[in-house]
C-alpha positions, -999 to 999 in steps of 0.1 A, spaced: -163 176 159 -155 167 123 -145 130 117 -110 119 113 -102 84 103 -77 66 110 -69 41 90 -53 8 112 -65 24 148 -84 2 170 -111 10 191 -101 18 226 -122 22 258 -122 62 268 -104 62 297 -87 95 304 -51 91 290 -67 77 261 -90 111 255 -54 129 258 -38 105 233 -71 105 209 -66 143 208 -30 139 202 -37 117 171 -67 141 159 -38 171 160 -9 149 146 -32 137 116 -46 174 112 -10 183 105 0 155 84 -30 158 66 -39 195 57 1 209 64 13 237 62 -18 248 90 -19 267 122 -26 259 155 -57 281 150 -70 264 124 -64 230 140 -86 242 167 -116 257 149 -116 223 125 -113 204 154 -135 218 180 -107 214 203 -99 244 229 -69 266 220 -51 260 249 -53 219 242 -40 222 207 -12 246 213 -4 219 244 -2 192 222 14 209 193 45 217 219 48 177 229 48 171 193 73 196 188 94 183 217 92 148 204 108 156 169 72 147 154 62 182 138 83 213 132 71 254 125 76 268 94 71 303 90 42 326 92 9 321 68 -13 353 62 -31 369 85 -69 376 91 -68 403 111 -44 399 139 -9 385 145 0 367 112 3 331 123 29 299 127 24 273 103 34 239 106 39 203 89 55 172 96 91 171 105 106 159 75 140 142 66 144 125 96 139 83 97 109 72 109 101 37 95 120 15 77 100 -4 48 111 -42 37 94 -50 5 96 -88 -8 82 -91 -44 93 -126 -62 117 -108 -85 132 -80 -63 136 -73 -25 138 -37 -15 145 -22 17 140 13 26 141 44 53 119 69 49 109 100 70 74 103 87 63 122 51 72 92 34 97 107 14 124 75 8 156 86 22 178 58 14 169 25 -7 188 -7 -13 175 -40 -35 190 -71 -43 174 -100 -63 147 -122 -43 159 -162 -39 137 -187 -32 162 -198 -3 145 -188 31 181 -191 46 196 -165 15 172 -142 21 173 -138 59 212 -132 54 203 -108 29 178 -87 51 189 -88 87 221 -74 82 209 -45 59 182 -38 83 203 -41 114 228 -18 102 200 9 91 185 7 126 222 15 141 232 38 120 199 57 127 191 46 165 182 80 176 151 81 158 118 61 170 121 37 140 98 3 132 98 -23 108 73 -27 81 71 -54 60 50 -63 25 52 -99 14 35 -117 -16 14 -142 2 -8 -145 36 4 -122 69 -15 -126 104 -9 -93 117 -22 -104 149 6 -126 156 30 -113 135 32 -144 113 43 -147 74 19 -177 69 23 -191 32 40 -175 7 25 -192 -28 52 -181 -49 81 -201 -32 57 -222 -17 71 -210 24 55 -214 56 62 -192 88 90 -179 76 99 -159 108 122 -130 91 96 -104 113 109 -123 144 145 -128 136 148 -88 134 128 -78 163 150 -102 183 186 -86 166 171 -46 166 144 -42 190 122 -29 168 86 -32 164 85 -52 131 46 -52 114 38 -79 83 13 -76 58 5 -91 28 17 -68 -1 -21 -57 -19 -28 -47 17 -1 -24 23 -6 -8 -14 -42 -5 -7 -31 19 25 -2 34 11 -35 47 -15 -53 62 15 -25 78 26 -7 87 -2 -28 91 -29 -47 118 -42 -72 135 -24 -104 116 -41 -87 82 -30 -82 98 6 -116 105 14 -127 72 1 -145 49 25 -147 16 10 -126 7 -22 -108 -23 -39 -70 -29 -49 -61 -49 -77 -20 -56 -76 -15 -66 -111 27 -78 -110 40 -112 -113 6 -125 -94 -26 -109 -85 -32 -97 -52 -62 -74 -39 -67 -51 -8 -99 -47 4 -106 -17 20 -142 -10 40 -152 16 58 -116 29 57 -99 -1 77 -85 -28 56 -105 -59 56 -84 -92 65 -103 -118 75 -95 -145 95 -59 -148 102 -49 -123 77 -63 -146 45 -86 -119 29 -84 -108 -2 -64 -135 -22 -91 -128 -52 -55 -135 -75 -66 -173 -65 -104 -177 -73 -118 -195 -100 -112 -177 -137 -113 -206 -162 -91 -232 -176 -66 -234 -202 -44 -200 -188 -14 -197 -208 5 -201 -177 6 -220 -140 -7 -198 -114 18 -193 -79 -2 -217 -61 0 -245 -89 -30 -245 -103 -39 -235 -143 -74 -220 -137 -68 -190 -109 -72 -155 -122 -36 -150 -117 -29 -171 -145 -49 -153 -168 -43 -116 -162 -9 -114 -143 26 -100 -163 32 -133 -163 3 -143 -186 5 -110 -206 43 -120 -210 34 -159 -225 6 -145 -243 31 -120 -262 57 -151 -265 24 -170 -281 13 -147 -307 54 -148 -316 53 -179 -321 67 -190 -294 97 -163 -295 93 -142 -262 119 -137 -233 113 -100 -232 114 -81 -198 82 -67 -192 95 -33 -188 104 -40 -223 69 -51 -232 55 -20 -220 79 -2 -241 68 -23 -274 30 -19 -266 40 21 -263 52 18 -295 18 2 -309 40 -34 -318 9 -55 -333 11 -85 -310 22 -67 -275 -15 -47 -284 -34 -79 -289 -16 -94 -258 -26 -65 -237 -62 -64 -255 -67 -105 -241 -53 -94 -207 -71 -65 -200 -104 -84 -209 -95 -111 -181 -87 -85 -156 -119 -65 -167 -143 -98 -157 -122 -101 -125 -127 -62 -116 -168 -69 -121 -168 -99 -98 -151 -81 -73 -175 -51 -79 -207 -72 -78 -189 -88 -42 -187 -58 -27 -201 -26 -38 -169 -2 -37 -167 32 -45 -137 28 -65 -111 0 -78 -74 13 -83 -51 -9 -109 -16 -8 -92 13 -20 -111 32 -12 -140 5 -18 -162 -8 11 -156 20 29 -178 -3 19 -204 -38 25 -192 -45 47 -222 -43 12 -243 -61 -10 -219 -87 13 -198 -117 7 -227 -112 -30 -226 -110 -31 -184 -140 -7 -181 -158 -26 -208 -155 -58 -190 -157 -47 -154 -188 -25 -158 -209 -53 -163 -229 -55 -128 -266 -62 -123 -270 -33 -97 -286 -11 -126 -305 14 -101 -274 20 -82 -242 44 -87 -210 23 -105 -177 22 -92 -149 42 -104 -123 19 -123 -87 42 -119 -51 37 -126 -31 38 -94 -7 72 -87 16 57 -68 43 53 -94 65 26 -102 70 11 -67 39 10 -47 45 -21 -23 77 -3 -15 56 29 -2 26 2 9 55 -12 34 64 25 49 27 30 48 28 0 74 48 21 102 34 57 92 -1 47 98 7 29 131 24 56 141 -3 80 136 -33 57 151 -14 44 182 -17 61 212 15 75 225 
């Protein structure tokens, strides 16, 4: 039988309702995955019998999961159904905490965004749970019908185990317990992670199909820190109470134009975040910034002297960063999320340059790649949270 991964599951012991449900989630993912297809192919991909597939494909149907779509071409006989995920009907709701901008979102089991809502992030824990609970309760009423959970990306440490937000560095919080306070008001299963995670996941499974089929790759979240997701051998690596990957935090050098989230002046964060590149940019003005950095972007679009050399400086710190993290651990590919990838044309040599320096000389180098994701990927990393829970967990 070929191989399908997937990404989040945990191992369970083979007991016979799990065989059932592992088959389910072997058929659901074939779907999702290689849609529009037909219970015949499902089957001869698979190696499952007919008669299972077209067993499960009718409880998936029943549950509101899958839906037919016409008939593909035939090979010889009856031309057969096709079929996809059901689309346009909510599946996960995603709550995405950045330190500018919180968004929250419904999206269907495709993770096509149905309905999206943001409102500035405050630094007042007691704000922000006024600001989310209602907006999320009234999304979970208005769509009660549907078997919707909670996902949410944050800036900062998450114990998915427990459920726990454990320090946010940013606005220095500490078990904030917004993942509680909605389960208790909805009933909903509400999952946290920290926001490179979820972007590195939302890659697997929305990205194209080179990232898809990649077993072991890196995340870099370049925004107003530096987070990165670690994925290895298709699971995301967390670590011990869910404190992997906060590479935004280790030692760069000192003198950074500006004071990393955590407080300290020598964190790689504080070199090669939009925060940096922004100060840098004011610098070389002579002290004359307070530009956006969506208007940044625009200006170094527009080849403005000093937004180039800003970008130049930047994209060498981030390029040393990318080669430590390559030299750690060997992955098959490092994706740049963030809006900085807008201008990747400008800053790829530098980044490549820099992060291609490895002492593994006999041995195949990783891919350094701009993200796809678009504009917003912790908002499709926090659906990613639900859909890929929802496909792994046994039903």
């Amino acid at each position: 039988m070929k191989k399908i991964y997937l990404h989040g599951a945990k191992h369970q012991i083979a007991r016979h309702k799990t065989i059932r449900d592992i088959n389910k989630q072997i058929v659901l993912n074939y779907i999702r995955a290689r849609s529009p297809i037909s219970r015949a192919d499902i089957a001869r991909e698979s190696s499952l019998q007919r008669s299972t597939v077209s067993a499960i494909v009718d409880d998936l149907a029943y549950e509101g999961l899958i839906e037919e779509i016409g008939t593909g071409d035939s090979t010889g006989g009856r031309k057969p159904t096709m079929l996809r995920l059901r689309t346009g009907v909510p599946a996960a709701i995603g709550v995405d905490v950045t330190p500018s901008e919180t968004t929250i979102a419904l999206a269907d089991l495709a993770g096509k965004i149905l309905q999206r809502e943001a409102f500035p992030t405050s630094s007042d824990i007691g704000y922000m749970n006024a600001q989310i609970l209602p907006r999320v309760k009234h999304l979970a009423q208005s769509h009660g019908d549907g078997d919707l959970e909670v996902g949410i990306s944050i800036p900062g440490i998450a114990d998915q185990i427990t459920g726990r937000m454990v320090y946010i560095p940013y606005f220095q919080w500490s078990d904030w317990d917004i993942g509680q306070k909605i389960s208790e008001k909805t009933g909903l299963t509400v999952i946290v992670e920290n926001d490179a995670n979820a972007v590195a996941l939302a890659e697997l499974w929305f990205g194209p199909d080179e990232i898809k089929r990649t077993r072991n790759l890196i995340v870099v979240l370049v925004a107003e820190g530096i987070g990165t997701g670690i994925i290895i051998d298709g699971q995301i690596y967390r670590g011990e109470s869910g404190a992997a990957g906060e590479f935004g935090h280790m030692f760069f050098g000192d003198d950074a134009p500006v004071i990393c989230s955590c407080g300290r002046r020598d964190c790689w964060e504080a070199h090669a975040s939009e925060k940096a590149i922004l100060h840098r940019y004011g610098a070389y003005n002579g002290g004359a910034g307070g530009v956006s950095f969506a208007r940044f972007i625009d200006l170094a679009k527009r080849g403005e002297k000093n937004a180039l050399k800003a970008l130049e400086k930047t994209a060498e710190c981030l390029g040393i960063g990318i080669s430590n993290l390559i030299i750690g651990f060997s992955p098959e590919v490092v994706i740049v999320s963030g809006s900085i990838v807008k201008v990747w044309g400008l800053i790829k040599d530098d980044i490549e340059r820099y992060g291609r320096r490895d002492i593994r000389h006999d041995l195949p180098g990783a891919s350094i790649v701009p993200s796809k994701l678009g504009d917003t990927p912790t908002v499709l990393g926090s659906v990613s949270l639900v859909l890929a829970r929802k496909f792994a967990a046994a039903s």
